[in-house]
N, C-alpha and C positions, 0 to 999 in steps of 0.2 A: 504493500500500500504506500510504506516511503516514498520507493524508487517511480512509483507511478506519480505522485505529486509531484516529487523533484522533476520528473520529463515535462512533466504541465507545466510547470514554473518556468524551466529552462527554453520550452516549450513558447510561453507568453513574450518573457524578455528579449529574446531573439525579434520577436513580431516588433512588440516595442521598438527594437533598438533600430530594427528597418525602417520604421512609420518615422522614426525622427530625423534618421536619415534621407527620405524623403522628401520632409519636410522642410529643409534646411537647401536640400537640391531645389528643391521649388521656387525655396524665396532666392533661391539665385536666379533662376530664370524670371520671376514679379522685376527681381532689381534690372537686369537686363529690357525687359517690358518695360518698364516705368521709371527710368533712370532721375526724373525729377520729383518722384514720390519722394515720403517718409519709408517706405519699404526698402527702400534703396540703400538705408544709410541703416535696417533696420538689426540689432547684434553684429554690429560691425563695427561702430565707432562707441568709444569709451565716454561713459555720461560723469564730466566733473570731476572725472580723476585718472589718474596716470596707469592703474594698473584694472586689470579685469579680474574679477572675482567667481571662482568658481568652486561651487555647493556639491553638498551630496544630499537627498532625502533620507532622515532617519529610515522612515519608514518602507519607504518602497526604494531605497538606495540605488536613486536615479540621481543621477548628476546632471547638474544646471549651470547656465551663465549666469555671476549678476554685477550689475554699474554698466551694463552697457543700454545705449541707446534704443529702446523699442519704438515701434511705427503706434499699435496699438489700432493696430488697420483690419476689422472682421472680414475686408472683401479683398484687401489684396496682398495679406502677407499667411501664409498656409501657418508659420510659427504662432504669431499671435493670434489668430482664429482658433488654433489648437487648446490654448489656455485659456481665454474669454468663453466659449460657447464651450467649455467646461464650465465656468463658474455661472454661466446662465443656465446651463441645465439644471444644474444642484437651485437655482431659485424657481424655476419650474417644477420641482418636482418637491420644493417643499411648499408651494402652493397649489398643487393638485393636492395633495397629502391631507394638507389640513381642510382645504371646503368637503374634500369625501368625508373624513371623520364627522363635518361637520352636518353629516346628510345632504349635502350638497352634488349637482351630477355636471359633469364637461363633456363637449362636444365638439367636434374640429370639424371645422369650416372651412371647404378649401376653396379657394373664386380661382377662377384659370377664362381662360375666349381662345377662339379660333385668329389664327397667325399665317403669314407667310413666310418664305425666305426672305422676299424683297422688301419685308417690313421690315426700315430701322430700327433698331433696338431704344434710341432717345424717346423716338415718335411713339411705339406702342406703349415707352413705359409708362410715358407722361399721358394717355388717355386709359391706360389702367390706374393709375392715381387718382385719374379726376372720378370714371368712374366709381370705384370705389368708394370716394367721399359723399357723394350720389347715392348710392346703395345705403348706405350709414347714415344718411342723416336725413330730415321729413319725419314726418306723422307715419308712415305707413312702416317702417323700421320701430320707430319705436311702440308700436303697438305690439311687433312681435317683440320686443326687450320686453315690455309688460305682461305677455303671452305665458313667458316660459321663467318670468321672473331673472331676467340677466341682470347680473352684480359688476359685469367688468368682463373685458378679454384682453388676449396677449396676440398679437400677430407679428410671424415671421415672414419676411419679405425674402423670395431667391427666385435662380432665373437655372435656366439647363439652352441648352444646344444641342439642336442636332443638324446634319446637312441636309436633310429634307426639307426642315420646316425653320429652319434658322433659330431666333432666339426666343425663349419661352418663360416670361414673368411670370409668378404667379405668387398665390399667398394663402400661408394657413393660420387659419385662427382657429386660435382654443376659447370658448365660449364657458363663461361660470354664471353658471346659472343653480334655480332653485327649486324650480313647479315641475310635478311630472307633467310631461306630455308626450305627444305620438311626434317620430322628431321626420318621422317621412311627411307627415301633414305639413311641419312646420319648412322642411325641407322644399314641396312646393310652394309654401309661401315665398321663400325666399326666391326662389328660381325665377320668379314673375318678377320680383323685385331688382333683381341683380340680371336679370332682360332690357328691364326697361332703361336699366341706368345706361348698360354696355350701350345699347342704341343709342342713346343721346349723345356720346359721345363719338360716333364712329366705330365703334366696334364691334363684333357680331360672336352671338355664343350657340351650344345646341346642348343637348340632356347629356353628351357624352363630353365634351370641353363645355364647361360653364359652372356650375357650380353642383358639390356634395357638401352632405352634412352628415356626417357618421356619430354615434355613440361613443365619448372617448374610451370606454372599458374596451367595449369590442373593437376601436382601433387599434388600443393600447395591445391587444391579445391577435391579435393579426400582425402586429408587425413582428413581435416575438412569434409566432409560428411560423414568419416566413423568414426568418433568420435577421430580420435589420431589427434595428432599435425600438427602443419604446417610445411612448409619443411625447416625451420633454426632451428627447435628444432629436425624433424627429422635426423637432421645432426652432431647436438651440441651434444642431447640427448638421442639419441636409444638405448648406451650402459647400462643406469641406469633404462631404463625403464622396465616393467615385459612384457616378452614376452608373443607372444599367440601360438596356435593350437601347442600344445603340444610340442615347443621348448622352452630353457630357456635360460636367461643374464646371464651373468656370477654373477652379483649382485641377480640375480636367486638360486645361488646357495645359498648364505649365507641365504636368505629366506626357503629354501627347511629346510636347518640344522636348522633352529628356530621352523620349525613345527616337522620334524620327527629325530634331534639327530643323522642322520645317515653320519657316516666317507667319505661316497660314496663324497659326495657335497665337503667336505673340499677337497679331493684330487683331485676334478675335478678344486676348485678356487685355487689350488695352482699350477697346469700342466698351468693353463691361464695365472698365474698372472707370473711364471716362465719364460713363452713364450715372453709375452707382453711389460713386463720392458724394459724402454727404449723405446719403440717408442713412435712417435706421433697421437695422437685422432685426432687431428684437423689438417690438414697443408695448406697451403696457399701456392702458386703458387709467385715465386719471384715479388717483386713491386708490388701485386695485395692490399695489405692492405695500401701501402703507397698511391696508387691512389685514395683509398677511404678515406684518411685522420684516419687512424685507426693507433692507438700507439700500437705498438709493446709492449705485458707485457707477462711475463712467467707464467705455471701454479702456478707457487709459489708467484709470485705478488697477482695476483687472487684471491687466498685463501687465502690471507691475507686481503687484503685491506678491508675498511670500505664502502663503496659507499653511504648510504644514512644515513640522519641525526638522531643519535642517545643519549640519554640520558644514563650516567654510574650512573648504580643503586645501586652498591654496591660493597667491593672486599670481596673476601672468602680469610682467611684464609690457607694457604697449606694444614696443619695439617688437618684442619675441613673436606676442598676438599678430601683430602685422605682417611680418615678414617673414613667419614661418608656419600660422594658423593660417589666416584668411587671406593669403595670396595662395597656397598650395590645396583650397579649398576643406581643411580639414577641421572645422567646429565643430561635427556630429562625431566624426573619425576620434576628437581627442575627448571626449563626452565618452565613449566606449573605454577609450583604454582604462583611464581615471576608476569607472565602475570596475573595470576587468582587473586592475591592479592596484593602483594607488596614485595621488597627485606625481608624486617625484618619480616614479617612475614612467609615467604616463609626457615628462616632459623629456624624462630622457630617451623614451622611447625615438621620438619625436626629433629630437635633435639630431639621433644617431640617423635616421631617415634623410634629414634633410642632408647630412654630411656626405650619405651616400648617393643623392637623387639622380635621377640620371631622368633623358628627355620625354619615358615613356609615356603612353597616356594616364591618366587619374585613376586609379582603382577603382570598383565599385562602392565602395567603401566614403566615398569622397565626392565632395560637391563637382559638377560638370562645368558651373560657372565661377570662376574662384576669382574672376580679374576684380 
């Protein structure tokens, strides 16, 4: 029974230690995409002091950067989205938690309309905006708020791609409510609702793109039977995750360009990331986080903060970090050794590498984009 936990374990960290490595590959290709973002400069330049700081987690003895510069960017850095829509999940689901205890029932609301390829991605997004506030707001919306007793909801904004149909906005809202009711009744209330808005502004929906409204237990127990997540991670973290049946995340793309180098992928993360700036992933429904006792923190708090208890393993010098970490593309690479062995020897690993370097290509192991 040991040896089978320790294979699981060993088992997990490996997955881990790859996903971080990818992640790091990524936002080299965001910084290449977006050379005038904040992604760009994002764990790579030292925030207010001369050397970088690098952790270990007591508990799950993952090793971290800290004092360096983050973007705190949920759309265009794979790093910081990783940590943010972590700690937005963990508020999601201590706000489902407590309105269920509190006999309380959620429902997720997904609004989607019919698209082309040739539709810009600015154009469509800004007449699903408008629509939507259309949908939301009038006498005939809030009589269904009245209907079912709605207290608040939370909606996440994300987009997918594919080559057929081009770019694909859409958004899921978790609905907190309190009245039983029949939610397929309320369901075609809505659909008449969210008809009339999309028309007014240009754009056209049918029963199969336009709007669902699911039970959240029974979505919560469908995503778990189909192997993806549950509905606060589906909420927090759809936009980072790898798409399927032949569309892609926009985190998709920078994946795409690490396998095949092609220009196509950058211009597509740059037209998103273009659109994007500026809104919010996550947004909450006025008073609905203060009701759940939930502190108000920005995605830059987020991406900062420490949350659980860690040992500081050592600092790197600047110089060292520049000219031997982040030009030779190896941040995730020296994150590995440090777990695998220990700070000192993880730098002298490292040293003894660079002494020997020679012209070949980057290991897998190692960032693609390192300039």
């Amino acid at each position: 029974m040991l040896v089978v936990l320790k294979n699981e374990q060993e088992e997990l960290n490996e997955k881990l230690r790859l996903a971080r490595a990818e992640r790091y590959a990524c936002q080299s290709v965001a910084r290449k995409a977006l050379p005038e973002e904040r992604v760009s400069k994002c764990l790579r330049l030292v925030n207010n002091n001369s050397h970088v700081e690098v952790w270990k987690h007591i508990k799950t003895e993952k090793a971290f950067y800290n004092g360096l510069l983050v973007c705190s960017s949920v759309w265009n850095c794979p790093v910081c989205a990783a940590k943010i829509s972590e700690r937005r999940r963990k508020e999601l689901q201590q706000a489902f938690d407590t309105h269920k205890k509190e006999g309380g029932h959620i429902a997720l609301l997904t609004l989607t309309f019919s698209h082309k390829k040739v539709d810009k991605l600015n154009d469509i997004l800004t007449l699903f905006s408008n629509a939507t506030k259309k949908f939301m707001s009038g006498r005939a919306f809030q009589n269904i708020r009245d209907e079912i007793g709605m207290i608040g909801r939370v909606r996440a904004l994300e987009v997918t791609y594919s080559d057929t149909n081009g770019f694909h906005p859409h958004a899921h809202i978790a609905l907190f409510y309190t009245n039983k009711v029949d939610l397929n009744d309320i369901e075609n209330e809505m659909y008449l609702l969210w008809e009339k808005a999309c028309k007014k502004v240009g754009l056209t929906i049918n029963r199969k793109h336009g709007l669902t409204l699911e039970d959240g237990k029974k979505a919560n127990d469908y995503l778990a039977k189909h192997g993806k997540w549950g509905l606060d991670q589906e909420l927090s973290k759809k936009h980072i995750k790898k798409a399927k049946n032949g569309s892609l995340t926009p985190f998709d793309f920078l994946r795409k360009f690490l396998e095949e180098e092609n220009d196509k992928y950058l211009k597509l993360f740059r037209e998103y990331a273009d659109c994007f700036k500026g809104k919010r992933q996550i947004q909450w429904s006025q008073g609905l986080k203060r009701k759940f006792v939930l502190e108000e923190k920005s995605d830059e708090e987020l991406a900062k903060e420490m949350t659980e208890k860690a040992d500081l393993l050592g600092l790197l010098d600047y110089d060292f970090w520049k000219m031997t970490i982040l030009k030779h593309g190896k941040r995730s690479y020296f994150l590995d050794l440090c777990e695998k062995y220990s700070f000192e020897k993880a730098v002298s690993i490292v040293l003894n590498e660079e002494t020997k370097r020679d012209k070949k290509k980057p290991s897998s192991s190692q960032e693609l984009d390192s300039k």
